[in-house]
MIDOSE-1310 file (N, C-alpha, C; in nm, 2 decimals, decimal comma, always signed):
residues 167
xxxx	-1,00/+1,38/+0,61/-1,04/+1,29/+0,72/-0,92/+1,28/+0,82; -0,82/+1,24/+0,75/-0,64/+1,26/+0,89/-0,70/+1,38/+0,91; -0,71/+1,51/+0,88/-0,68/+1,62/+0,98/-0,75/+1,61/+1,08; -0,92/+1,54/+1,08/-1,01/+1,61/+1,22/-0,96/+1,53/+1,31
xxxx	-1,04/+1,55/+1,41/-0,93/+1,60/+1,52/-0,96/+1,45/+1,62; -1,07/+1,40/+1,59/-1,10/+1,29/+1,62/-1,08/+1,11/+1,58; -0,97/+1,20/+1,42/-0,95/+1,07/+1,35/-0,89/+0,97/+1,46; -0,81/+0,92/+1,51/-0,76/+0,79/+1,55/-0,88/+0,78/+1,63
xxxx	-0,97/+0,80/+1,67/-1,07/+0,75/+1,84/-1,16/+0,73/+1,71; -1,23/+0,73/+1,59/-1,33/+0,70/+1,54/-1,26/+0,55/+1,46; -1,11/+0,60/+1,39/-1,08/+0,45/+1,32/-1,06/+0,35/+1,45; -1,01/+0,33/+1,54/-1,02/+0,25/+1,71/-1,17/+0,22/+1,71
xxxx	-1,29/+0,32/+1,73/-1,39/+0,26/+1,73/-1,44/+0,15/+1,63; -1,44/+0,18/+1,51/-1,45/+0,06/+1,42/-1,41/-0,08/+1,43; -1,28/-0,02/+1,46/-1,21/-0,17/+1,48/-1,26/-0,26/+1,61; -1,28/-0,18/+1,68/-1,37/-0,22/+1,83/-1,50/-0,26/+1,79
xxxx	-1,59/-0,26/+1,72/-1,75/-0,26/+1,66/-1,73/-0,40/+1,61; -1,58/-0,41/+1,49/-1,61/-0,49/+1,38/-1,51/-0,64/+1,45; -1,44/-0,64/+1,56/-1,32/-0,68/+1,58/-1,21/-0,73/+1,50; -1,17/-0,60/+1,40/-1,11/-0,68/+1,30/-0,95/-0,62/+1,36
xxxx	-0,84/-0,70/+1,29/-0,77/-0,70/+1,40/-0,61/-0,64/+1,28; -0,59/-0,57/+1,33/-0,53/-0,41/+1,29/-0,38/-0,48/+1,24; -0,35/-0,57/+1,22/-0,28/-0,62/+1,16/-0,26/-0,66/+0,98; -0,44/-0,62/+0,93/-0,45/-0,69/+0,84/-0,50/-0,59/+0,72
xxxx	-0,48/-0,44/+0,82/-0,54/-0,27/+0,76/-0,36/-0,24/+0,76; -0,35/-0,17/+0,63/-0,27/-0,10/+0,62/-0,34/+0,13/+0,56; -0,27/+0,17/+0,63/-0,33/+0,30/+0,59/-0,25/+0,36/+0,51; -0,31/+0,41/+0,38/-0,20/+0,48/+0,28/-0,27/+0,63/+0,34
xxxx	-0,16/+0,69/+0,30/-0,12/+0,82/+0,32/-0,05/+0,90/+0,21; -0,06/+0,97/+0,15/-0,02/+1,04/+0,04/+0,09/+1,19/+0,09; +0,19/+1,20/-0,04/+0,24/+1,32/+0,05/+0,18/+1,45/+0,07; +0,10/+1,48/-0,03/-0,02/+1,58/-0,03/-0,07/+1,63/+0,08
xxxx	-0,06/+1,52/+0,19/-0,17/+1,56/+0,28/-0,05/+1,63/+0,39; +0,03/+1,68/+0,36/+0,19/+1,75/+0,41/+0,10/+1,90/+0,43; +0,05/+1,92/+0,25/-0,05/+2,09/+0,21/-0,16/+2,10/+0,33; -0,18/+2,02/+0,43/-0,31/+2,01/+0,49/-0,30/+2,07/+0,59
xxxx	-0,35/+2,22/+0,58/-0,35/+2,31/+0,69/-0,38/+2,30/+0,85; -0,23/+2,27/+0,94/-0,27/+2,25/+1,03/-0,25/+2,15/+1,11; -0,20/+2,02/+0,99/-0,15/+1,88/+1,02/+0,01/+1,91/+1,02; +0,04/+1,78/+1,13/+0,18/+1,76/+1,10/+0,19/+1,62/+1,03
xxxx	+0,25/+1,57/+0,94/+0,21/+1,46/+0,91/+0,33/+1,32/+0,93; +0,43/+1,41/+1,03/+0,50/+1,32/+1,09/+0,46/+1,26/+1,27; +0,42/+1,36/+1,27/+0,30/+1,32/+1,38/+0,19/+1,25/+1,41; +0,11/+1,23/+1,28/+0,02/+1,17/+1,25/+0,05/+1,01/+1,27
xxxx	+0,15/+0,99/+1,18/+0,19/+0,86/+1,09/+0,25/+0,80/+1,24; +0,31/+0,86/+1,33/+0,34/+0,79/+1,45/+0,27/+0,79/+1,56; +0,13/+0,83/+1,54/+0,04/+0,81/+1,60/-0,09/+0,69/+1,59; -0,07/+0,72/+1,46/-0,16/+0,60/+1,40/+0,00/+0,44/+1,42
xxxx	+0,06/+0,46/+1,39/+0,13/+0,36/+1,47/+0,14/+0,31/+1,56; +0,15/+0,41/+1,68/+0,12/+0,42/+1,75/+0,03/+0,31/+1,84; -0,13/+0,33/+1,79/-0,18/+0,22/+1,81/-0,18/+0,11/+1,75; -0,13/+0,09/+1,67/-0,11/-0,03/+1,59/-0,12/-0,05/+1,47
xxxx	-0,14/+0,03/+1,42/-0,19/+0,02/+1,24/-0,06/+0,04/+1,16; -0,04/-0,01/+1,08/+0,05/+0,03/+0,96/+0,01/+0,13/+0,85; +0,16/+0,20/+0,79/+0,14/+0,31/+0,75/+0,17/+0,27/+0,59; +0,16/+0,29/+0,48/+0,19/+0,28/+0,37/+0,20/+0,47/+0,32
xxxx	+0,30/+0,47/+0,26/+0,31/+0,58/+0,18/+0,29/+0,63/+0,06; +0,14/+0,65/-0,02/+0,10/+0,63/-0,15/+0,18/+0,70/-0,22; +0,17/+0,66/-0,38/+0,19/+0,75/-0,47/+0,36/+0,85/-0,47; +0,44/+0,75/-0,43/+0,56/+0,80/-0,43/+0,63/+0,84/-0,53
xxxx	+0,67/+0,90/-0,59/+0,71/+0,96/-0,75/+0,66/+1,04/-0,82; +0,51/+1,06/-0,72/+0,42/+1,19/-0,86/+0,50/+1,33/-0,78; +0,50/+1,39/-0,89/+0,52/+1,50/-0,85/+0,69/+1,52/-0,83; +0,73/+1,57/-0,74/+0,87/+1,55/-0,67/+0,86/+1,49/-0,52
xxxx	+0,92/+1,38/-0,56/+0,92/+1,25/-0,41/+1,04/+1,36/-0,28; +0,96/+1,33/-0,19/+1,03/+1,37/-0,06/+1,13/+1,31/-0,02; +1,23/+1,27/+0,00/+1,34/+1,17/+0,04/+1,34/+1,18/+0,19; +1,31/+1,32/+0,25/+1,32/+1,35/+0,37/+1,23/+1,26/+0,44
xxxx	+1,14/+1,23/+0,40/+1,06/+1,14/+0,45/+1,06/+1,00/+0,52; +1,23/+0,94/+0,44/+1,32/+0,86/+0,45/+1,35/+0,83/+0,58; +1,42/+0,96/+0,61/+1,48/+1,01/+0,78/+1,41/+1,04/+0,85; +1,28/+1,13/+0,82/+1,21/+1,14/+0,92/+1,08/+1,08/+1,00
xxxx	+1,02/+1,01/+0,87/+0,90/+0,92/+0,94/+0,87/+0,82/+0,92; +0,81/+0,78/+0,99/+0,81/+0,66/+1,06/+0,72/+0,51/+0,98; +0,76/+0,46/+0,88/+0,62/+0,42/+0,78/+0,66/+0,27/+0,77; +0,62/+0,18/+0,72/+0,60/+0,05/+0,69/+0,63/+0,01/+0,57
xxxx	+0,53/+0,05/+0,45/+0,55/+0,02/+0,35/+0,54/+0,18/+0,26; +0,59/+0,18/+0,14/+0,62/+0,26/+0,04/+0,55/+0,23/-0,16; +0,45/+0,31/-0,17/+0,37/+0,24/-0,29/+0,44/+0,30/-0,38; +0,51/+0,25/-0,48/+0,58/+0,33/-0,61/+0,48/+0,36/-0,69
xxxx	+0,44/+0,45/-0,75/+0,32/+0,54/-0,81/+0,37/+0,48/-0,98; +0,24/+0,42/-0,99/+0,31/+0,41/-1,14/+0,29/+0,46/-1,27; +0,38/+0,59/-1,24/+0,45/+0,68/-1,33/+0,58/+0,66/-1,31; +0,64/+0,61/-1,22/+0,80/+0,55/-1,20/+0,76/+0,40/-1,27
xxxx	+0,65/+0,33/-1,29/+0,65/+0,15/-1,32/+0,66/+0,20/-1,45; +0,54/+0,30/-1,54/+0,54/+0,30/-1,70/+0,64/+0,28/-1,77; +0,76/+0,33/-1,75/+0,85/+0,35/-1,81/+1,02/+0,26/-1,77; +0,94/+0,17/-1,66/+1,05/+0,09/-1,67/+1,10/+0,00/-1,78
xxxx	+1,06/-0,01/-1,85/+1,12/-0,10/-1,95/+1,13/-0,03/-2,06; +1,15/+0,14/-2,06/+1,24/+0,23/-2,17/+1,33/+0,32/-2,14; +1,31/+0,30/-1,98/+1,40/+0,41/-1,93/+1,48/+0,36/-1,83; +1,62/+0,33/-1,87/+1,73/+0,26/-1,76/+1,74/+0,38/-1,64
xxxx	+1,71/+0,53/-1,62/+1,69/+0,61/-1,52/+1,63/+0,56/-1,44; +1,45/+0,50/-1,48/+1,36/+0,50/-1,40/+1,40/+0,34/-1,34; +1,47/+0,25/-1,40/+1,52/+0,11/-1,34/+1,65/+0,17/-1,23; +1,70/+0,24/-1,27/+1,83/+0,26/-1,15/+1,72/+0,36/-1,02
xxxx	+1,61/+0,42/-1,08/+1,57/+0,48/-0,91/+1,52/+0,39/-0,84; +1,45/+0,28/-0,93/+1,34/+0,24/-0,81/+1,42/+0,10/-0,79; +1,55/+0,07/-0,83/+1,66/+0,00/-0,77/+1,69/+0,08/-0,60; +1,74/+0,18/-0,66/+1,76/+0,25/-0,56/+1,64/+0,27/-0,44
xxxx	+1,56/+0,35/-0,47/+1,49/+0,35/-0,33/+1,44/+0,19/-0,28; +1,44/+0,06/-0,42/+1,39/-0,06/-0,27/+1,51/-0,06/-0,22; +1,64/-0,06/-0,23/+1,78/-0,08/-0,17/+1,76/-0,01/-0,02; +1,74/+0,09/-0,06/+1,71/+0,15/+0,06/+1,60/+0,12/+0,15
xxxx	+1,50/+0,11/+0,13/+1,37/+0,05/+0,20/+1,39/-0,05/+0,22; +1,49/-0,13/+0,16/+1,49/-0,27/+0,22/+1,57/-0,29/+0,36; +1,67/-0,18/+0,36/+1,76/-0,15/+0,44/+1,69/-0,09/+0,54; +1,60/-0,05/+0,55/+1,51/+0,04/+0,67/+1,42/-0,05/+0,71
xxxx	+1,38/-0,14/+0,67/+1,29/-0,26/+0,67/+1,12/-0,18/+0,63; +1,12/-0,14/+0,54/+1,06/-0,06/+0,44/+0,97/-0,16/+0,36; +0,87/-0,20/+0,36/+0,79/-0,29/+0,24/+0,79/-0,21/+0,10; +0,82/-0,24/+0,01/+0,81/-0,20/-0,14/+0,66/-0,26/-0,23
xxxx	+0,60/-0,20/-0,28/+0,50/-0,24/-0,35/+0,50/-0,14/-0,50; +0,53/-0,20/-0,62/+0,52/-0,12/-0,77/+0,31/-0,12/-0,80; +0,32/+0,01/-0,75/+0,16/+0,02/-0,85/+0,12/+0,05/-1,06; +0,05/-0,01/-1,06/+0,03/+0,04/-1,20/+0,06/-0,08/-1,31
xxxx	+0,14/-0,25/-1,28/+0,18/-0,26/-1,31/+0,09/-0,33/-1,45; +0,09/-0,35/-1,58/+0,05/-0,41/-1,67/+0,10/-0,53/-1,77; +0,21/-0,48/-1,76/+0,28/-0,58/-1,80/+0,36/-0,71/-1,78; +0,36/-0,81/-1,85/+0,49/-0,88/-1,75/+0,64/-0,87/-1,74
xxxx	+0,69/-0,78/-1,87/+0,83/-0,68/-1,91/+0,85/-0,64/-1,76; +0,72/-0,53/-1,74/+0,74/-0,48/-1,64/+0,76/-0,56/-1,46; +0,69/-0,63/-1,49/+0,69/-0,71/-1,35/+0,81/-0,79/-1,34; +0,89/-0,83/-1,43/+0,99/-0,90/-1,44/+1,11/-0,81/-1,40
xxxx	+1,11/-0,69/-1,46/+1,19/-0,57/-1,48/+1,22/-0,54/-1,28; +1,10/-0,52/-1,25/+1,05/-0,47/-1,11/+1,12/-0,58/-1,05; +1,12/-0,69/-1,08/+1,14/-0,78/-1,01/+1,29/-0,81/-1,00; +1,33/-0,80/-1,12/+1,48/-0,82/-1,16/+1,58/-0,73/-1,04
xxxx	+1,49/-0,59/-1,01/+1,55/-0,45/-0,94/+1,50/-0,49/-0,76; +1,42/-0,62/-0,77/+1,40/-0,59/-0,59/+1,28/-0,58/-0,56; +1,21/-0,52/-0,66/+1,09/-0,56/-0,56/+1,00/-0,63/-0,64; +0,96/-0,70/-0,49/+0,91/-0,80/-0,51/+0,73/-0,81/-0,49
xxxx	+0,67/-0,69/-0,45/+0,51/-0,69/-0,45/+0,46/-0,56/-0,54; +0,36/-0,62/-0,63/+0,29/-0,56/-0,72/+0,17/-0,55/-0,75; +0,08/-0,45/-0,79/-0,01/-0,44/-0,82/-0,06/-0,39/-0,95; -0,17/-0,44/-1,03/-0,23/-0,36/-1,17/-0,28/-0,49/-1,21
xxxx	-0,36/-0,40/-1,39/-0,43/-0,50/-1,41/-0,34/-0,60/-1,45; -0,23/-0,64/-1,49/-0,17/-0,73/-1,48/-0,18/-0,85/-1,44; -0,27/-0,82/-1,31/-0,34/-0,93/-1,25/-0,45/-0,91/-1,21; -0,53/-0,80/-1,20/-0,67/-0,78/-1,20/-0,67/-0,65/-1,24
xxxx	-0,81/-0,61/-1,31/-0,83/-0,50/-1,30/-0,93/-0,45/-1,16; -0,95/-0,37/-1,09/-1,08/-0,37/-0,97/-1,15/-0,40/-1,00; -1,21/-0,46/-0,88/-1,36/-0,57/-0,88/-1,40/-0,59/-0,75; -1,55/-0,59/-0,77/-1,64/-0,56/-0,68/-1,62/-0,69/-0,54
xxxx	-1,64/-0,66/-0,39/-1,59/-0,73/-0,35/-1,65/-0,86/-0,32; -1,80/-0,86/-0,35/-1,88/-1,00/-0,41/-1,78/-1,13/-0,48; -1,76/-1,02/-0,60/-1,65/-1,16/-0,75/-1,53/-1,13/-0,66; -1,47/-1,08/-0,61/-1,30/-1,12/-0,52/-1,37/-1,24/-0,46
xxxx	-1,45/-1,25/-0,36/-1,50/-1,32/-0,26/-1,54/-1,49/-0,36; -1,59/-1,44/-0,43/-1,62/-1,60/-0,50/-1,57/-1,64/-0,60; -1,43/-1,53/-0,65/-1,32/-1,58/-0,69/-1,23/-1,66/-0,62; -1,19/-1,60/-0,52/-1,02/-1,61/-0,43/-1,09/-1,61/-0,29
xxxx	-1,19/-1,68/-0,20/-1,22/-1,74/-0,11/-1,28/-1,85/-0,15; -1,19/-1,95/-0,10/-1,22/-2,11/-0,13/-1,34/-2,13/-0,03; -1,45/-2,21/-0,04/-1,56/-2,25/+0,00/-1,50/-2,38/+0,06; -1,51/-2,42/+0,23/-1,48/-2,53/+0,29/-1,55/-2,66/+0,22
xxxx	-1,49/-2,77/+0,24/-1,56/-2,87/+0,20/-1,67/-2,89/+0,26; -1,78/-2,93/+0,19/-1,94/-2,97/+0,25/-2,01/-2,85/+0,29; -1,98/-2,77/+0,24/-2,03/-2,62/+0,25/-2,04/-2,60/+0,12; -2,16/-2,50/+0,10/-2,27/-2,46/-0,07/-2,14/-2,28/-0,03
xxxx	-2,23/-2,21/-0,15/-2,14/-2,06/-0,15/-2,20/-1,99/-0,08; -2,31/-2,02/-0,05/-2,44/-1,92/+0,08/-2,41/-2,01/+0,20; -2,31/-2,07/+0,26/-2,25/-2,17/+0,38/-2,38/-2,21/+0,45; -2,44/-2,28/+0,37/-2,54/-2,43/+0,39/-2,45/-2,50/+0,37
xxx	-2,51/-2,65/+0,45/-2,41/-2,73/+0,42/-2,49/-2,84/+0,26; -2,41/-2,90/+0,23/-2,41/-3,00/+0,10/-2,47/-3,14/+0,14; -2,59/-3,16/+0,14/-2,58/-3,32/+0,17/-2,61/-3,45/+0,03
């Protein structure tokens, strides 16, 4: 979908349809999409900024992480892939890197986010090293966006869950 050639004028259209307001989308991006014949993907990412969107960089750690990416592009936040989170609490390696890269992302003004997390070892561990936003089931496993909604959106007073009012 980044490659065609029309991506930013169709995501702008949506946002124009739905008026939702581009502050509150972040776009992950994976480094994979680097293999994508044809893309430059430091180009991309400052383009979609460009207009205003925020860039997240998924899945940082599978594989062999690009550092170059550091210096060269242009991103917001940074998702630690969690195969760097599993093993934080057996492997003082994997606690000194992702010490290290929030130090640095913090320093770029870089958002940090640990994916994967499960445990509270781990979230504490994560937390102890800097960063400070996380995700897993830990705290949810995915769910449909119905139960989010009438979970974790509070219903106004004098208002029913179908926004009739209560008399």
């Amino acid at each position: 979908t980044l490659a065609e050639q029309d991506f930013l004028l169709r995501l702008q259209q949506v946002f124009d349809r739905y008026c939702i307001e581009k502050k509150w989308i972040v776009l992950e991006v994976t480094e994979s999409v680097k293999s994508v014949e044809g893309m430059n993907l430091l180009s991309l990412i400052d383009s979609i900024r460009a207009v205003g969107f925020s860039i997240s960089i998924d899945d940082f750690g599978v594989d062999f992480a690009n550092l170059s990416l550091f210096s060269l592009a242009n991103f917001d936040e940074l998702k630690l892939d969690k195969v760097l989170v599993d093993s934080i609490a057996t492997n003082q390696k994997a606690q000194l890197v992702i010490e290290s890269i929030v130090a640095i992302c913090r320093k770029m003004n870089i958002g940090v986010v640990a994916e994967g997390v499960e445990t509270e070892e781990q979230f504490h561990l994560l937390r102890q090293n800097g960063c400070n936003q996380a995700q897993g089931y830990l705290f949810s496993k995915p769910i449909p966006v119905v139960e989010y909604e009438e979970k974790y959106i509070p219903v106004p007073v004098g208002l029913s869950k179908n926004g009739a009012r209560d008399t």
